[in-house]
C-alpha positions as CSV (number, residue, x, y, z in Angstrom):
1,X,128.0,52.1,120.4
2,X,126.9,54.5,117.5
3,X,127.8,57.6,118.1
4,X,124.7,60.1,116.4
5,X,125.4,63.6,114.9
6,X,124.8,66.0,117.5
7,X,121.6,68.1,116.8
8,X,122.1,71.9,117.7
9,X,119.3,74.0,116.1
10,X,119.5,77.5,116.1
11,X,117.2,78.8,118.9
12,X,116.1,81.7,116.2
13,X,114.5,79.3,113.8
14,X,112.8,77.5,116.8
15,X,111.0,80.7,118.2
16,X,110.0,81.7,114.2
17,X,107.5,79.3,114.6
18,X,105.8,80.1,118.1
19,X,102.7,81.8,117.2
20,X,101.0,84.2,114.9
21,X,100.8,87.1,117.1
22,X,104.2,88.0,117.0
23,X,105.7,86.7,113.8
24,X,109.3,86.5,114.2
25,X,111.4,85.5,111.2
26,X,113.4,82.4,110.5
27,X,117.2,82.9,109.7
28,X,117.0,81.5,106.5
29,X,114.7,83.8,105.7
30,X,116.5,86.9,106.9
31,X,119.2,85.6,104.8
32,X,117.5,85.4,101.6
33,X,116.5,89.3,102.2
34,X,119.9,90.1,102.7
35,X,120.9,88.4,99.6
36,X,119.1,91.5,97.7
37,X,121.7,94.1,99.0
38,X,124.7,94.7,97.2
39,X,127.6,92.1,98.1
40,X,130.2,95.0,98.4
41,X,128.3,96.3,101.6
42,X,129.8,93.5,103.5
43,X,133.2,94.8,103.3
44,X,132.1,98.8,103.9
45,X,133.5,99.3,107.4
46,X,131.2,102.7,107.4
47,X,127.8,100.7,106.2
48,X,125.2,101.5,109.4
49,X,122.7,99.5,109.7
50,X,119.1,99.7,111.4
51,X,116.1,97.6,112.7
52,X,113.7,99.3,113.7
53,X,111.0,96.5,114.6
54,X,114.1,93.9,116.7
55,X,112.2,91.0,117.9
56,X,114.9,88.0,118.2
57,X,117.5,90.2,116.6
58,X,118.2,87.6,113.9
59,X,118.3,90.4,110.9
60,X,121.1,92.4,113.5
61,X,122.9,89.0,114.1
62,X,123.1,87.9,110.5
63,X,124.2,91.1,109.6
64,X,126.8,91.1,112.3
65,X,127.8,87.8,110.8
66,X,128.2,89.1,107.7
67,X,130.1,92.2,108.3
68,X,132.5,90.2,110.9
69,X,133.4,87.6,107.4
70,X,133.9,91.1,105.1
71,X,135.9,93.1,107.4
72,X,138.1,90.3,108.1
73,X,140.8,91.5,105.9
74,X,140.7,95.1,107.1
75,X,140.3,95.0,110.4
76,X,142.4,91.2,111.5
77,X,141.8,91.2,114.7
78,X,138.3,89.5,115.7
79,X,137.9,91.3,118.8
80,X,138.9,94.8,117.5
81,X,136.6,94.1,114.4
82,X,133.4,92.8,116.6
83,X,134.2,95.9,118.7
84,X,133.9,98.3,116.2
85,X,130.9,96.7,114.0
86,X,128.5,96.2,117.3
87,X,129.6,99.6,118.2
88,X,129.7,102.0,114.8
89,X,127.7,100.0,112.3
90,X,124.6,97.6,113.8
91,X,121.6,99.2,115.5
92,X,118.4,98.1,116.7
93,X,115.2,99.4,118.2
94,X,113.3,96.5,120.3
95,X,109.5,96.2,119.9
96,X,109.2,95.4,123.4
97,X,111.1,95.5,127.0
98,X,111.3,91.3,126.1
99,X,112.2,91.5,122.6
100,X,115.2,94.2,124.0
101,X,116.5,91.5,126.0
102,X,116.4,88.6,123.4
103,X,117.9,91.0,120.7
104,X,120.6,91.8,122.9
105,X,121.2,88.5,123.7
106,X,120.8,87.4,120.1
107,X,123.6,90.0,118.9
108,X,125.8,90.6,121.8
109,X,125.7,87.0,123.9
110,X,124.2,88.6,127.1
111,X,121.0,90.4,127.5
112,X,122.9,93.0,128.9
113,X,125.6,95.0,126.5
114,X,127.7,95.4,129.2
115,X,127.3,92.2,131.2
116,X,129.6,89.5,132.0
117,X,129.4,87.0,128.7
118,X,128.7,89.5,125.8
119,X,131.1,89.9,123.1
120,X,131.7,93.5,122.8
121,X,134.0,95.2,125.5
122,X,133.4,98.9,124.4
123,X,129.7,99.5,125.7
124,X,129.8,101.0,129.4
125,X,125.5,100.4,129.5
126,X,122.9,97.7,129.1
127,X,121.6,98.9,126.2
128,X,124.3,99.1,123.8
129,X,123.3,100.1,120.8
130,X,119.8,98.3,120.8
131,X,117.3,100.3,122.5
132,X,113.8,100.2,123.8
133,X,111.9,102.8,125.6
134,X,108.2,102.3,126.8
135,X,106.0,105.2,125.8
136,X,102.3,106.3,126.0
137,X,100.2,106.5,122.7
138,X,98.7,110.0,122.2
139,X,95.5,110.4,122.0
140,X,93.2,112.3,119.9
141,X,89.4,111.5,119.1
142,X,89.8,108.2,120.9
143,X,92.6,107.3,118.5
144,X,96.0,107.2,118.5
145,X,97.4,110.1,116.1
146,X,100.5,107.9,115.1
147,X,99.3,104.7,114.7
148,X,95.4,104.5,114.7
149,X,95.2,102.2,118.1
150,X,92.1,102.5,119.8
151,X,91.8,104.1,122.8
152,X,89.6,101.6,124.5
153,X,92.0,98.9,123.7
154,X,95.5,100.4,124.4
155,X,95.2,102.9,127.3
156,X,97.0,101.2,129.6
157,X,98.8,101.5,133.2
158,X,102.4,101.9,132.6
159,X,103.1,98.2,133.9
160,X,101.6,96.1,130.9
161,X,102.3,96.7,127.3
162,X,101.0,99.5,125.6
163,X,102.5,98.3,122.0
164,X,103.2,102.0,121.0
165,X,105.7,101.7,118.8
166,X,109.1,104.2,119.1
167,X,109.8,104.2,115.7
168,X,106.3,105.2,114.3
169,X,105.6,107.4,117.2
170,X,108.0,110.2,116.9
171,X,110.4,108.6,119.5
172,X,113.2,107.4,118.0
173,X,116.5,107.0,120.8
174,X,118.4,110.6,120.8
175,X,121.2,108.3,119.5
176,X,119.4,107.7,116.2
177,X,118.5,110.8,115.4
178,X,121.0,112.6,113.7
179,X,122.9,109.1,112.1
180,X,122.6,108.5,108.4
181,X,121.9,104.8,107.9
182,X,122.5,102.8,104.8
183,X,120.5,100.6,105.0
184,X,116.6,99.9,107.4
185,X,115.9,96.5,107.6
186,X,113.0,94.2,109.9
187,X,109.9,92.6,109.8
188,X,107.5,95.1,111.1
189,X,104.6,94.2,113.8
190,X,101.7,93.7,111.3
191,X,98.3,95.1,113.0
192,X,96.7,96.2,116.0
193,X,92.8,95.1,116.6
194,X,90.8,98.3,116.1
195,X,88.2,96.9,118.6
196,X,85.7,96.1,115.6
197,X,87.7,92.7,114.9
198,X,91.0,90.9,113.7
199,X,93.1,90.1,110.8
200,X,92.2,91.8,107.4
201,X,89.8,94.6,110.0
202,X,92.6,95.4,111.9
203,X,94.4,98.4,112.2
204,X,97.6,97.8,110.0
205,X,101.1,98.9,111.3
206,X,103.3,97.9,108.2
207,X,102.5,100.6,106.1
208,X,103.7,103.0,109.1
209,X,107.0,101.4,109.4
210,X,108.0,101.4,105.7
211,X,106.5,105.2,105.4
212,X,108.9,106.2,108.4
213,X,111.9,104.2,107.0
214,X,111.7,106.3,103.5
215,X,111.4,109.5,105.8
216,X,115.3,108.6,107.1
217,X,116.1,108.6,103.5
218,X,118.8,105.3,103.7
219,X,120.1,103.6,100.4
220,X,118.2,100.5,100.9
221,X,114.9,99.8,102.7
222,X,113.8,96.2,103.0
223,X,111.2,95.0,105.1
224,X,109.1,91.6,104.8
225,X,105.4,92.5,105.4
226,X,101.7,90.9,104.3
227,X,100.7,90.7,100.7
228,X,97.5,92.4,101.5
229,X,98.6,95.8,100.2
230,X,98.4,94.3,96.7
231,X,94.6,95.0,96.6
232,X,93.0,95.5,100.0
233,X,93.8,96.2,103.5
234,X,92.2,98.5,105.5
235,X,93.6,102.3,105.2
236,X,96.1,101.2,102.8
237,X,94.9,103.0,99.3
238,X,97.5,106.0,99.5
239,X,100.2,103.4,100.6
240,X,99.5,100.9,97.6
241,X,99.8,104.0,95.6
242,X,102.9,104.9,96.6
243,X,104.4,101.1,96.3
244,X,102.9,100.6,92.9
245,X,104.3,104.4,91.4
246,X,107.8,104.1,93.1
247,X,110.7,103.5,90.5
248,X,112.5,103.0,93.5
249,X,111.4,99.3,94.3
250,X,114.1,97.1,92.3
251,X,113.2,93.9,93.9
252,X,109.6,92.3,94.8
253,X,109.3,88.2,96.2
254,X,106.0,87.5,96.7
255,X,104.6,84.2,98.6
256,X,101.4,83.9,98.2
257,X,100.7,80.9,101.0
258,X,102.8,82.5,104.3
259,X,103.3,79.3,105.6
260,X,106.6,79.3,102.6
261,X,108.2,82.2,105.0
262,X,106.9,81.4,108.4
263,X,106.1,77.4,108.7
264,X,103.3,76.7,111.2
265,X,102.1,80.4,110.0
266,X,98.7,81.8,108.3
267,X,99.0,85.1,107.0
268,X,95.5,85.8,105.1
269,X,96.9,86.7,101.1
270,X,100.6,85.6,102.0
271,X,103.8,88.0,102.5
272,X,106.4,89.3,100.6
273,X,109.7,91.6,100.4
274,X,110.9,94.5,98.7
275,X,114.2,96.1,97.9
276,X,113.7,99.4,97.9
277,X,116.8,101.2,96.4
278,X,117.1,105.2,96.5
279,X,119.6,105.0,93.5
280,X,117.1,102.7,91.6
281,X,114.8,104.7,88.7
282,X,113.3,101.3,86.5
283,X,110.9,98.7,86.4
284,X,110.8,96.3,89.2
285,X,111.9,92.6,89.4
286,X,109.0,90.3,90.5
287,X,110.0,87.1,91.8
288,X,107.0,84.7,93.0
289,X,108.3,81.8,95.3
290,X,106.7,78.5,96.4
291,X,108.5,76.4,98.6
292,X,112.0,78.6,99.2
293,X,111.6,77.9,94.9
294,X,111.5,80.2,92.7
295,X,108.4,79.4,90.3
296,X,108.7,82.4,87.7
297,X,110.9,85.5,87.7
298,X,109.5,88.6,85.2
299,X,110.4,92.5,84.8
300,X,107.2,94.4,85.5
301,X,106.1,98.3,86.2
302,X,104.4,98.1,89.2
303,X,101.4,100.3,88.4
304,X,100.2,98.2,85.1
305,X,97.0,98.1,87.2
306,X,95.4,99.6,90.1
307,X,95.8,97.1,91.9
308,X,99.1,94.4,91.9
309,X,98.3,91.3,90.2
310,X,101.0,88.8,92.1
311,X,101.1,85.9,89.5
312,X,103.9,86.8,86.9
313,X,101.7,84.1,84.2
314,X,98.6,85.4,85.5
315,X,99.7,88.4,84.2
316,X,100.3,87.9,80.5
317,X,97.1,85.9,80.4
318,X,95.5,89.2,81.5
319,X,97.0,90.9,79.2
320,X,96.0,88.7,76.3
321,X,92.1,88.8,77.3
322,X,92.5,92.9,77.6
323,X,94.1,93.0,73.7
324,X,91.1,90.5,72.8
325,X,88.2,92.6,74.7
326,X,88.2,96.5,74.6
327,X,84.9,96.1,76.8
328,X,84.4,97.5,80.4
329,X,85.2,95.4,82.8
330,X,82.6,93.5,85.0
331,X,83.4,96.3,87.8
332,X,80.7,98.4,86.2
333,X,78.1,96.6,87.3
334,X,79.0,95.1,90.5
335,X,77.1,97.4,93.2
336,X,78.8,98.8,96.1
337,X,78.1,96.8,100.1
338,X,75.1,96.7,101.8
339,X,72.9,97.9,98.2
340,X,69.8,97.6,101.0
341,X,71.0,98.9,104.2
342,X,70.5,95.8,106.0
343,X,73.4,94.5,108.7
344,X,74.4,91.2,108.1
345,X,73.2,90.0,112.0
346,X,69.8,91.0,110.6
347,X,67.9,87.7,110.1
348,X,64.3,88.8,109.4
349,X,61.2,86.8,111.1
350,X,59.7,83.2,109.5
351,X,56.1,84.0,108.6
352,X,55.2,86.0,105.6
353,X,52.9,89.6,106.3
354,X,51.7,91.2,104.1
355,X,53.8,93.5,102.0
356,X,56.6,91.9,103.1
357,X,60.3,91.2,101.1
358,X,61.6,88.0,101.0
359,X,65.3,88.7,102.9
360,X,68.5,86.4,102.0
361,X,70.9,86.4,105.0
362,X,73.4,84.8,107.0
363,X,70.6,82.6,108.8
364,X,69.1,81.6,105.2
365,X,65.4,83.0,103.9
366,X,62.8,84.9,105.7
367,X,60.6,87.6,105.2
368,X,60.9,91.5,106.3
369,X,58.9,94.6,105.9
370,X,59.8,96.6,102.7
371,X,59.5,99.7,105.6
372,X,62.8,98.4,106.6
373,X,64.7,98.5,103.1
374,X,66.3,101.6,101.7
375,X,67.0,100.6,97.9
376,X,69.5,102.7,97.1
377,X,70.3,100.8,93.7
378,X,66.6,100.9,92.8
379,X,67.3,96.8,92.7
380,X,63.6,95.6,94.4
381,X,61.8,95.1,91.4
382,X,64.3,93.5,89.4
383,X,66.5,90.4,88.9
384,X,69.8,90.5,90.1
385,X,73.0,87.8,91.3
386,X,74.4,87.8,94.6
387,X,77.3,86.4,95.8
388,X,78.7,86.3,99.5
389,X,81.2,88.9,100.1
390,X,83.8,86.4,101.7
391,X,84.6,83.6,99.7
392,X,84.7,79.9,101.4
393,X,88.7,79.0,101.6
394,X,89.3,82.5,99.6
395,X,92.8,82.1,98.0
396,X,94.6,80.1,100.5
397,X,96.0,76.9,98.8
398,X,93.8,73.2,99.6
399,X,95.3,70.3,100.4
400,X,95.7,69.3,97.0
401,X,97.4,72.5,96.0
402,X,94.4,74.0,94.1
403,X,93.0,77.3,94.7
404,X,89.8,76.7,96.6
405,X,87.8,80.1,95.2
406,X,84.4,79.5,95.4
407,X,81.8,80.8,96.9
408,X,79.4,80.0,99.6
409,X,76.2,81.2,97.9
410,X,75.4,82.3,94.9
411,X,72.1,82.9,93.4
412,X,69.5,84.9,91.6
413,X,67.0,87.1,93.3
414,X,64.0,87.3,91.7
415,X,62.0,91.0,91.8
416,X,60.8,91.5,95.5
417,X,63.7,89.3,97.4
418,X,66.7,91.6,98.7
419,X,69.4,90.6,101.0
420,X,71.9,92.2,104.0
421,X,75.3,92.8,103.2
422,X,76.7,89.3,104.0
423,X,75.9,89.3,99.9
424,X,77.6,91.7,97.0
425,X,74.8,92.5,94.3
426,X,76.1,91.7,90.6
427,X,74.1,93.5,87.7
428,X,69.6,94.3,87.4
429,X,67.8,93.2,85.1
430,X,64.5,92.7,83.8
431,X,64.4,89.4,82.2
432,X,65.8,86.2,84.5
433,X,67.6,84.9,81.3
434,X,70.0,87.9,81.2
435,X,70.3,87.0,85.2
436,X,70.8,83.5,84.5
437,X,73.7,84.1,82.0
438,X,75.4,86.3,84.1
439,X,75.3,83.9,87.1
440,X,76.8,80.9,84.8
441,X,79.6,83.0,84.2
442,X,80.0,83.9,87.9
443,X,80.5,80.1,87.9
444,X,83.0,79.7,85.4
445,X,86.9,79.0,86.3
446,X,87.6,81.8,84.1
447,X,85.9,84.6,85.9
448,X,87.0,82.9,89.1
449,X,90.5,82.9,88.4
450,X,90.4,86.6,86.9
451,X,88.9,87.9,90.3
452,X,91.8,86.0,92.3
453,X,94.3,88.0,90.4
454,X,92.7,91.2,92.3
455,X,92.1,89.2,95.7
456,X,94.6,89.1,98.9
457,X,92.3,87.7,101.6
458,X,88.6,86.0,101.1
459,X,86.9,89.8,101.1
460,X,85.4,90.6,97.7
461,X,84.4,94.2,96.9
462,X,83.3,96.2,93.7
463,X,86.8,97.2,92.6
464,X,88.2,93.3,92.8
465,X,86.0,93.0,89.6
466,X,87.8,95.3,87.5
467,X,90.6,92.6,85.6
468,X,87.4,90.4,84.4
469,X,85.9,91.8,81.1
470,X,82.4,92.3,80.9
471,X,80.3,89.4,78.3
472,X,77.1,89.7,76.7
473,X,74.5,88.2,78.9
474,X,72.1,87.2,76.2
475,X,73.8,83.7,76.0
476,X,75.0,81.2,78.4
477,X,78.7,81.3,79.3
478,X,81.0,78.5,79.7
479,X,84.7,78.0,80.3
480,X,85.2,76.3,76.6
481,X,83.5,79.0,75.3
482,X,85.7,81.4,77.1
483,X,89.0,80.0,76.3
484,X,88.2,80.0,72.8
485,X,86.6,83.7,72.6
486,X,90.2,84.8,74.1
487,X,92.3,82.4,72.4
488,X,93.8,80.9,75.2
489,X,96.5,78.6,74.4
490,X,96.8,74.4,76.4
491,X,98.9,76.1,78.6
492,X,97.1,78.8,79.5
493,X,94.2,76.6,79.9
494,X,95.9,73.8,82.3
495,X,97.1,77.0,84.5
496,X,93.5,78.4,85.3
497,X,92.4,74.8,85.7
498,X,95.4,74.3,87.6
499,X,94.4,77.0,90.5
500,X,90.2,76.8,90.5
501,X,88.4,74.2,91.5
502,X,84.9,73.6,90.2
503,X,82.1,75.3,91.7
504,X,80.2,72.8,94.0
């Protein structure tokens, strides 16, 4: 008979790829992260070490396995050495009474620190040194005051799940307290739904953890979070600010699809992970990764634009077109959401009265009284582009591993036609050739690809226009015409052509 290997996966990897509400990291993954700190922590008998966001525990029991390989030599004895490195050095805070019991078990063999089959013989508790405590949000204004949570949605009885967060909520274990840790390290919960939807809408939490971490002032933070801080996210302009000015950030890998970290995952504008190292004053290292490979590696400031541009290539091809064109960018004329002050559930009725607007929405054309309109652009009475606000695919990788950035509609509006805010307005003019020219180079890959430097998720507003120089909109644009103007070398070219599709 032919005897097979045995097959004995680890349990962590298996629940990494359970679902997207809780997103619980692989341990390969957790071991690339720890890659970034400094290979002489391993053998620091006095490193501490914190997660504040324990899930599985796999950042705690990597870390544990890590220390137990370094300290080898100073401390001989296994027992003595797991004793003193589950006990002095490794500490956790649990996102839930469940996740307490799987970190535990995770890191000590035994849900319980004390129990029966754990591998530390010091702790006289259950907790050990990983702790959970469920607590109450507090309210103020129907919101909670530490984390934004809505009232309606998380005031809860005391039996079911509240997801207030110790860490971000002023609660940290009176153990914690007063330690000095080296290094904070996790993969924070992500968002909580605000009540007005999911995803991108959502309240994010990510921002709250890294913000608290920096407040314990370690040598190293690391976390792995969404990309969506980049450019976007709701509530996230002071932290972006704060990410793109800090010296401090020596280390950024960025994936743009999330399905490279988290298989089986969709994370709208991918994830990434930072070192962030209180000693570190410089320019960051920015590391983009497809696959686990690493597809280009480049020394950048953070801050070269208000927003992040991810792609290190994309980069220097932005910065070629800004030495070509000393223009304004295309921002300048892009008109802030809802130009009209109509919803995007308004649909307008079928026949035609008189006076009426013609109205562009999410059910297609119809009619509506100009009584209804409030044209705050003073846009009625003239030409202008629209294009939908959400882009179809946005910039989540097809099955042929192009970029799919397109978008749904795009058209002119002639004087007298106005639509809700499903639609972005894009310049006024009088004359429909100047609105023609501009909409051929909404079409272009060019423009396309510029605006996907500034996107992480399929929402489009005004300031996502800022990278893509402004043209002269008495002639007809085209991509040829394009490359050449900003002397765009073959490779350049097959790059852009590489990541847009043609418009439909």
């Amino acid at each position: 008979m032919k005897i097979l290997n045995n097959y004995n996966p680890d349990v962590l990897s298996c629940l990494a790829n359970l679902s997207n509400e809780e997103v619980f990291t692989p341990p390969k993954l957790v071991n690339d992260i720890l890659d970034m700190l400094p290979v002489d922590i391993w053998r620091d008998s006095q490193a501490t070490f914190l997660d504040p966001c324990s899930k599985s525990g796999v950042f705690l029991r990597e870390i544990t396995r890590r220390l137990v390989d370094g300290l080898e030599d100073q401390i001989p004895d296994l027992q003595t050495r797991l004793n003193h490195i589950l006990e002095n050095q490794v500490f956790g805070i649990a996102t839930t009474e469940l996740t307490s019991l799987l970190s535990r078990r995770s890191v000590y063999c035994s849900k319980k620190a004390n129990g029966k089959y754990t591998i530390s013989t010091t702790f006289d508790d259950e907790e050990g040194n990983i702790f959970f405590d469920s607590i109450q949000h507090t309210w103020e204004h129907n919101r909670c005051v530490y984390c934004g949570a809505n009232r309606a949605e998380y005031q809860r009885e005391e039996t079911l799940e509240t997801h207030a967060y110790q860490f971000i909520h002023e609660n940290i274990p009176v153990k914690l307290k007063h330690m000095k840790f080296d290094v904070i390290i996790g993969n924070p919960p992500y968002q909580l739904n605000d009540g007005g939807g999911t995803g991108a809408s959502s309240v994010p939490l990510y921002d709250k953890f890294v913000e608290q971490a920096k407040k314990l002032n370690p040598r190293f933070l690391t976390m792995i979070i969404p990309s969506r801080w980049f450019a976007g996210g709701k509530g996230l302009v002071q932290f972006r600010k704060n990410m793109l000015e800090s010296k401090q950030i020596s280390t950024l890998v960025d994936y743009a699809d999330s399905n490279d970290c988290f298989p089986g995952v969709t994370i709208a504008g991918g994830v990434c992970y930072f070192l962030w190292d209180k000693e570190y004053n410089d320019i960051c290292n920015v590391i983009n990764k497809k696959d686990s490979l690493v597809i280009s590696k480049k020394r950048r400031a953070l801050d070269e634009y208000p927003v992040f541009v991810r792609n290190n290539f994309a980069v220097d091809i932005i910065k070629k077109i800004q030495r070509e064109e000393h223009s304004i960018s295309l921002d300048h004329i892009v008109y802030s959401r809802n130009s009209f002050n109509l919803l995007s559930k308004e649909v307008g009725h079928k026949e035609k009265r008189e006076g009426d607007l013609t109205l562009y929405s999410i059910k297609g054309r119809s009619y509506i009284s100009k009584t209804k309109i409030l044209d705050r652009d003073d846009l009625i009475d003239k030409y202008k582009v629209i294009m939908t606000k959400a882009m179809s695919g946005g910039n989540k990788p097809s099955k042929d591993d192009n970029y799919l950035v397109i978008s749904s509609t795009m058209r002119i509006l002639k004087p007298g036609e106005v639509c809700t805010e499903t639609y972005l307005c894009i310049g006024s003019f009088i004359s429909f050739d100047e609105a023609n020219s501009l909409k051929t180079y909404l079409t272009t890959k060019f423009f396309r690809f510029l605006l996907l430097q500034a996107l992480t998720s399929i929402n489009i507003s005004k300031e996502k226009f800022l990278l893509i120089p402004m043209q002269d909109f008495s002639d007809v644009w085209t991509d040829a015409r394009l490359y050449k103007k900003y002397n765009l070398t073959q490779d350049e070219i097959d790059f852009i052509e590489s990541m847009i599709r043609p418009m439909n």
